[in-house]
Residue, then its C-alpha position, 0 to 999 in steps of 0.5 A: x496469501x499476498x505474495x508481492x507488492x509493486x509500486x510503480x512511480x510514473x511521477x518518479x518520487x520515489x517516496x517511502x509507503x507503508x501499504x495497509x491492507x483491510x478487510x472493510x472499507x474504512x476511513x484511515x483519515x483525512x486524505x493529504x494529512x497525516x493518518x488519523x484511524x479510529x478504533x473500531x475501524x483500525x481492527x479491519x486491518x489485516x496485519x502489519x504494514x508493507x513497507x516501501x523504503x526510498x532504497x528500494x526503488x530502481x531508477x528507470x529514466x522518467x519512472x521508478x519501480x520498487x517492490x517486495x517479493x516473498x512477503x507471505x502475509x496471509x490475508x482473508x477478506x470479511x466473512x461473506x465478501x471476497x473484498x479486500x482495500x488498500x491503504x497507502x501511507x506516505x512515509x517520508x517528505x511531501x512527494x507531489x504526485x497526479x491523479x494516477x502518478x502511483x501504480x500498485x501491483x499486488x500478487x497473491x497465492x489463492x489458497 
């Protein structure tokens, strides 16, 4: 069960994400453009997305964190694997970020 997601936003952004959680590996599109997930591969998804808003970060100097407690989904990798694959999906405008500028914590209940 994904309890919690933070993002920390070292490159201080704050930019709107819709996180995708998947049970496979797969190819949600080409990277810096828009999402573009084929049919076979968009039934890996577990769910509907995460949304981070842009009024959800808190502003801490040359950093921003936002986040979302009590989320409930519950999520199961593929049969025989213990893997699960993130997405993220810019929401809003053209944040320029580094290689490692966005940090996600994800929390989880084991059932």
């Amino acid at each position: 069960i994904l309890q919690s997601v933070t993002v920390i936003d070292q490159d201080d952004q704050k930019a709107a994400f819709d996180i995708y959680l998947l049970s496979a590996n797969v190819s949600m599109g080409t990277e810096n453009s828009a999402p573009s997930i084929s049919d076979a591969n968009a039934l890996e998804i577990l769910g509907t997305p995460i949304q981070i808003a842009v009024s959800d970060y808190k502003d801490l100097g040359g950093v921003s964190i936002a986040g979302k407690d009590a989320i409930g989904k519950v999520v199961k990798p593929a049969t025989g694997t213990r893997n699960l694959y993130v997405a993220v999906v810019n929401g809003t405008g053209t944040p320029t970020y580094t290689a490692s500028g966005v940090k996600l914590r994800l929390g989880f209940l084991q059932d």
